[in-house]
Every structure is written in C-alpha cells, then in structure tokens.
N, C-alpha and C positions, 0 to 999 in steps of 0.2 A: 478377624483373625486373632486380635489379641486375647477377646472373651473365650474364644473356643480355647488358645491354649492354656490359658488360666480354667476354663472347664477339666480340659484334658488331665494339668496336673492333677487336680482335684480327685478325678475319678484313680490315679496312683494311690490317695492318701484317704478315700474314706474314710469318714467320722471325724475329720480334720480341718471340718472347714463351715461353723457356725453355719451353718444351713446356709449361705450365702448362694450357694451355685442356683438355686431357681433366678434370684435377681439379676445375677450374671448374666444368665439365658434371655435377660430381658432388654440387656444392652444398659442396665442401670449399672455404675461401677464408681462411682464418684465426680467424672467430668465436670470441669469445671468448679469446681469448691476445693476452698485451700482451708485447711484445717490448723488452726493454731496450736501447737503444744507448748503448753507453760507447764515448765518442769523443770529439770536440772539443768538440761541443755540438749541438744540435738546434734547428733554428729552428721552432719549434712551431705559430707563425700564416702557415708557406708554406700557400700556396693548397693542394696536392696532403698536405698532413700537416693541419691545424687542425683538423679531424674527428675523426683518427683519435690526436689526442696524449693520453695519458695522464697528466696533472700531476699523481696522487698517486704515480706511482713513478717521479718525477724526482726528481733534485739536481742542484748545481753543487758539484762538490771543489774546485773554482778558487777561487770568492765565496765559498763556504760558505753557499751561501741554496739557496733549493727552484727557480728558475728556470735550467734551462740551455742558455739561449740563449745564441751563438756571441758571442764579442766580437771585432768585425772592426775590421779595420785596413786600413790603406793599400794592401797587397798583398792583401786579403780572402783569407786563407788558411784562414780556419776556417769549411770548409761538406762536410767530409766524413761529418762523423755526421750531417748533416740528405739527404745524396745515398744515403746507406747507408740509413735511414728511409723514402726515398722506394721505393728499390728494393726494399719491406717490404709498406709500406703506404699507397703512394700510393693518393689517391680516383681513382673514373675520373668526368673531366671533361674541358674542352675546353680543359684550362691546359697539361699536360702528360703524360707517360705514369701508365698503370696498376702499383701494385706488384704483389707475386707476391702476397702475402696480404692485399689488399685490405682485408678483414674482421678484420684484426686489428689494434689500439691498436698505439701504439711511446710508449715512454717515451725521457728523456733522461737519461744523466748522463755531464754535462761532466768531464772530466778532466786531458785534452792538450793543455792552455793554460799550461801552467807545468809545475813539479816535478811529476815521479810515484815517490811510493814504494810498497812492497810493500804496506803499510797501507793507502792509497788503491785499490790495485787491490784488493785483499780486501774492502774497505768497499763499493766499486763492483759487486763480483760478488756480494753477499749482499743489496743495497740491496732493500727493502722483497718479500720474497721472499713473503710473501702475492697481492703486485699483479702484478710480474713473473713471468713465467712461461720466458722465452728471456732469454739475456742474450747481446748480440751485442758482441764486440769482431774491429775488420777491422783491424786495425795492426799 
C-alpha cells in the first residue's frame, strides 16, 4: 500500500520523479539501508525525515555530541544535509515531496560547521560502519 501511494502521488506530478516509479513498482524502495549524510547537519524531526532518521549512526564533529542537528543562524545557511536527506528519504505525505528511497533510514553527521580536517573526514566516512550502510557526501 505504501509503493502504490508513492506511485499514486507520482502519477499527480509527472516528470518529477527521476524515473524511479518503475523500481517502485518492483517493491525496490530503499528497505533496510541507512544512508549516512555527511554535511552540515541534518534536521532530524523535519516533518518529511522524523520516520526515517537514524540516531544510532549519527554524530556531530562540530559539538562533539551524538546529535547532528544544523545550528542556524541569521542567514539560515545550514539546511543542505537535511535537503540532501530528504531527496533520500523523504516520507510520502501531504507536507512535501517524496525521496527516491523512501524505505530507507538516513543518518547525520554534522561536519561543515567549522574546521575540517583530513581526521574528520575519515572519522565521518567509517562512522559506525555496522549501522551505516551508504555514506553520502554532496560538497
């Protein structure tokens, strides 16, 4: 029921939806695979993520704590790793669009809030390699 209504929307939104709907139709949706986004951060209780977030294979390199939600500012410039997340694994509802792999978790770790060194980005791409499965950097 849930491939048919992510079909369903689809067929509202022609040409909006990266060819995906054949895989769809195959029952292929992401299940089971958690997807790491290393990026700014990840707002974890968006309406279109809060389902799908994965908190045991988050961190923040920024705080040095397990939560990596975005720390906005005045110009709100950190909400790229939670836009990257969504185009993942957004829910299908009536808030916003559908991701490609619905059925799949996304984790966060925050990074691109400050310094990055080579340490950091290694630390980020091995980060709990049990829970993770994809680890997405778009920067």
């Amino acid at each position: 029921a849930f491939v048919l209504e992510c079909l369903q929307i689809n067929q509202l939104h022609q040409g909006h939806d990266h060819n995906v709907s054949g895989v769809w139709s195959q029952n292929i949706t992401g299940q089971g695979v958690v997807v790491s986004i290393v990026d700014d951060g990840l707002e974890w209780n968006n309406t279109d993520l809060e389902q799908s977030y994965e908190a045991s294979g988050s961190y923040d390199l920024n705080d040095n704590d397990p939560d990596p939600f975005p720390r906005y500012d005045e110009e709100n410039t950190n909400h790229h790793g939670t836009r990257c997340a969504g185009e993942i694994a957004a829910q299908p509802n009536a808030f916003c669009a559908v991701g490609l792999s619905f059925g799949a978790k996304v984790s966060g770790t925050r990074i691109l809030d400050g310094e990055v060194t080579d340490s950091m980005e290694a630390f980020a791409f091995g980060l709990e390699p049990n829970i993770n499965h994809i680890y997405s950097r778009s920067w």
